[in-house]
C-alpha positions as CSV (number, residue, x, y, z in Angstrom):
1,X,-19.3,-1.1,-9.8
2,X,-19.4,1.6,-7.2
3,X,-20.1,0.0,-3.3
4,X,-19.3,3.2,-1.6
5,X,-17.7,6.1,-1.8
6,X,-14.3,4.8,-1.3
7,X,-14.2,1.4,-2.6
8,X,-15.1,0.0,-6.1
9,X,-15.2,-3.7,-7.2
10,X,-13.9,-2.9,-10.9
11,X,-11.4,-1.5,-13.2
12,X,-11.5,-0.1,-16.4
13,X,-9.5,0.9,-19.3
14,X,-11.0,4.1,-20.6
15,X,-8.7,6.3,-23.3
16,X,-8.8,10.1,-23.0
17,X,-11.7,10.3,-25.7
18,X,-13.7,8.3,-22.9
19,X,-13.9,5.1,-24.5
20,X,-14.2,2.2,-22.5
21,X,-12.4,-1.3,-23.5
22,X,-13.9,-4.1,-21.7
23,X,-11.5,-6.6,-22.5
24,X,-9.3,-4.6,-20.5
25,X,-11.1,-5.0,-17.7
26,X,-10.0,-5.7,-13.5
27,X,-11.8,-7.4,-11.3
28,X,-11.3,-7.0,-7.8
29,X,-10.8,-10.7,-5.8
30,X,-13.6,-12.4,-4.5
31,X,-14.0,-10.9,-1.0
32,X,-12.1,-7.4,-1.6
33,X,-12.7,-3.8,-2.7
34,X,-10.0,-2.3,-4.7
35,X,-8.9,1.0,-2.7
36,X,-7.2,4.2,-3.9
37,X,-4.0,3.3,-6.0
38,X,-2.8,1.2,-8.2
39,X,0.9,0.5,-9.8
40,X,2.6,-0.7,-12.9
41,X,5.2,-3.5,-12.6
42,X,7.7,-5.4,-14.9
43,X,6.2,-6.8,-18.2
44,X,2.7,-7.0,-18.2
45,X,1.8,-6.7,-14.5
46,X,-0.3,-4.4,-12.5
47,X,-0.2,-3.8,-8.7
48,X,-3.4,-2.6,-6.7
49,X,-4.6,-1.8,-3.5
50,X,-7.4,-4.1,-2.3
51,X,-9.5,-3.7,1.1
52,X,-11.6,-6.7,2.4
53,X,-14.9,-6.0,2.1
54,X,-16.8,-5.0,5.7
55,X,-19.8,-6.7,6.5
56,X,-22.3,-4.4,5.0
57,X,-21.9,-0.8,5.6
58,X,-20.4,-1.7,8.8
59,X,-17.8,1.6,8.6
60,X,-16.6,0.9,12.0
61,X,-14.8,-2.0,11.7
62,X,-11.0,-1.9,11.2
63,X,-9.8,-2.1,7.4
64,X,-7.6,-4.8,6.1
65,X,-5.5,-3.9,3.2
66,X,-3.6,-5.9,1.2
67,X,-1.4,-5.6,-2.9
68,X,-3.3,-7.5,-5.3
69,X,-1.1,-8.9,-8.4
70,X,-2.4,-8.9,-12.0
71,X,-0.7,-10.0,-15.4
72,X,-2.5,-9.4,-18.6
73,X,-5.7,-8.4,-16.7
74,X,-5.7,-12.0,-14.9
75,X,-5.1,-12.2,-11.1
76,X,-1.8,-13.4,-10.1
77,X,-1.7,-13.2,-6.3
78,X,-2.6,-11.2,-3.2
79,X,0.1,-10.1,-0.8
80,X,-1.2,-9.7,2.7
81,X,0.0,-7.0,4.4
82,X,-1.9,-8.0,7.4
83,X,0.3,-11.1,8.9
84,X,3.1,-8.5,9.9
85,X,1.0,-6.3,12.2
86,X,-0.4,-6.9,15.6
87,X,-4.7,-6.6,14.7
88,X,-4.8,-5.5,18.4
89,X,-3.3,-2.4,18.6
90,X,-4.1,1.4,17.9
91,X,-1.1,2.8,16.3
92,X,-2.9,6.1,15.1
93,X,-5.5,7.9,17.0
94,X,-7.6,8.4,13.9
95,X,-8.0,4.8,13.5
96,X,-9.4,2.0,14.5
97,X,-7.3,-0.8,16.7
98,X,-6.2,-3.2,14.0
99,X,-6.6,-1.0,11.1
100,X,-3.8,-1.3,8.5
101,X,-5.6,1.4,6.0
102,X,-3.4,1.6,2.8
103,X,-3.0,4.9,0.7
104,X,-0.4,4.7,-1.9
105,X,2.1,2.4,-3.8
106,X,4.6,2.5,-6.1
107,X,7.2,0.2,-7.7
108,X,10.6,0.9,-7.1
109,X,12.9,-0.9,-9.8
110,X,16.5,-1.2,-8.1
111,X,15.0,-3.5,-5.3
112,X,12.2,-4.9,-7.0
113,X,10.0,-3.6,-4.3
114,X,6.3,-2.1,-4.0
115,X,6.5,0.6,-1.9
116,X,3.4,0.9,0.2
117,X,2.3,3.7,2.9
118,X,0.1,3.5,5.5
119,X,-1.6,6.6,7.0
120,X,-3.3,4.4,9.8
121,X,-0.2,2.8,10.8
122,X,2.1,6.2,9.6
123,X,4.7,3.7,8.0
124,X,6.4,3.3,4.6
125,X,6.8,-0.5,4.1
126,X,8.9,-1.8,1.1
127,X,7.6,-5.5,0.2
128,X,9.5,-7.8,-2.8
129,X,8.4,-8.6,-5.9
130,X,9.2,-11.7,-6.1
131,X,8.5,-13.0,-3.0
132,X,5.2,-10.8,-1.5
133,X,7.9,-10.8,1.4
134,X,8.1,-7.9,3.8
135,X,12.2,-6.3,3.2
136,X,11.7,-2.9,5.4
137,X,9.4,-0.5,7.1
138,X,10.1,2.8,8.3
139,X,7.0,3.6,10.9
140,X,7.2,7.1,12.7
141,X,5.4,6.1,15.8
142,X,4.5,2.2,16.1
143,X,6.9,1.5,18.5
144,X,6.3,-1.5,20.6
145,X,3.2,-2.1,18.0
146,X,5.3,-3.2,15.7
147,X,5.9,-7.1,15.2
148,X,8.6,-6.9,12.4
149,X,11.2,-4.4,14.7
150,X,14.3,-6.1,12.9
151,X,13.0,-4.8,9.6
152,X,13.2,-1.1,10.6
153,X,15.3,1.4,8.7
154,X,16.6,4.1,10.4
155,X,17.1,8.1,9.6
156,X,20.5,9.0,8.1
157,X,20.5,12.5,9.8
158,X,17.7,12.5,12.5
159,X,18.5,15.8,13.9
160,X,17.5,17.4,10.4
161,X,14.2,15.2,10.0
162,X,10.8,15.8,10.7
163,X,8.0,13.1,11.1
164,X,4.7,13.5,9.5
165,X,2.3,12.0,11.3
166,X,-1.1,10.5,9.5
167,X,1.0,11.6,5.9
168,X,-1.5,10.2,2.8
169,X,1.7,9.5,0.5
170,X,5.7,8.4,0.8
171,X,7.4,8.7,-2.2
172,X,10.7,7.9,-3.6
173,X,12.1,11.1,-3.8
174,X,13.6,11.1,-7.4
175,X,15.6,14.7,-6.8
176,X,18.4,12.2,-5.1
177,X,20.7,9.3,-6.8
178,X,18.6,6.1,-5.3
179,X,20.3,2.9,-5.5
180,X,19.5,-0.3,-3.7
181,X,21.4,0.1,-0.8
182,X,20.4,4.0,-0.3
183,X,17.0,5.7,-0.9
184,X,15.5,8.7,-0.3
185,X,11.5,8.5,0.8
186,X,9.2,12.3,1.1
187,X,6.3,11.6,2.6
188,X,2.8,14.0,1.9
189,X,-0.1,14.5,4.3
């Protein structure tokens, strides 16, 4: 059901023709909201954004966003973005300090990575599969903010690139040959 206007506690399958199957159903974990995008993954898994719920329509409080795992509708596990990032710091002025607000992910297959993007934090952050470990971030403006520094990319030709600050997406830009060691990312606001 519907909590809010930005968060729902379920998933469900619904076909083109509007039919509903609710033995293809997700459930958000116990303690989370699921939050604007979800990705598909290797075999039969299923990546999703999931916010911890606030206390009750407390709107003000910074959000906490982390990947929830499923396979075959089940949950797997919960990767929490959270443990890399310094809760007391205001990395964006249109957040709150602490707030690691998630927008977008996507899978990217030659690293086995979710790609996430923060518009709070205005990063791109590319966490493993297989581990839930954190690999790289690129973060326009978290500085000093930032606890994992060694994890930083940098930008092949700074002089020709412009940062978009608060952007709502970061794509893999698939107009480019991508390979593991070489990626190119567009971000959207």
């Amino acid at each position: 059901g519907v909590d809010s206007p930005y968060w729902c506690d379920t998933m469900y399958n619904i076909d083109f023709m509007g039919r509903i199957y609710p033995l293809n159903t997700y459930y958000a974990p116990e303690g989370y909201y699921f939050n604007h995008d979800i990705v598909d993954l290797p075999g039969s898994k299923m990546g999703a954004l999931v916010t911890r719920k606030p206390a009750y329509r407390d709107y003000d409080q910074p959000l906490e966003t982390s990947i929830a795992i499923y396979d075959n509708y089940g949950l797997v596990e919960i990767i929490d973005i959270n443990q890399y990032f310094d809760q007391s710091t205001q990395i964006n002025k249109n957040s709150l300090p602490g707030d690691m607000h998630f927008n977008t992910i996507e899978y990217y297959q030659p690293t086995n990575e979710i790609i996430a993007n923060s518009r709070s934090t205005n990063g791109t952050y590319g966490f493993n599969l297989a581990t839930g470990e954190l690999d790289w971030v690129y973060n326009t403006e978290a500085g000093e903010n930032q606890i994992v520094k060694d994890k930083q990319l940098t930008v092949k030709n700074p002089d020709s690139y412009h940062s978009t600050s608060g952007q709502h997406t970061a794509l893999i830009d698939t107009n480019y040959t991508n390979t593991a060691e070489q990626f190119y990312i567009s971000s959207y606001d």
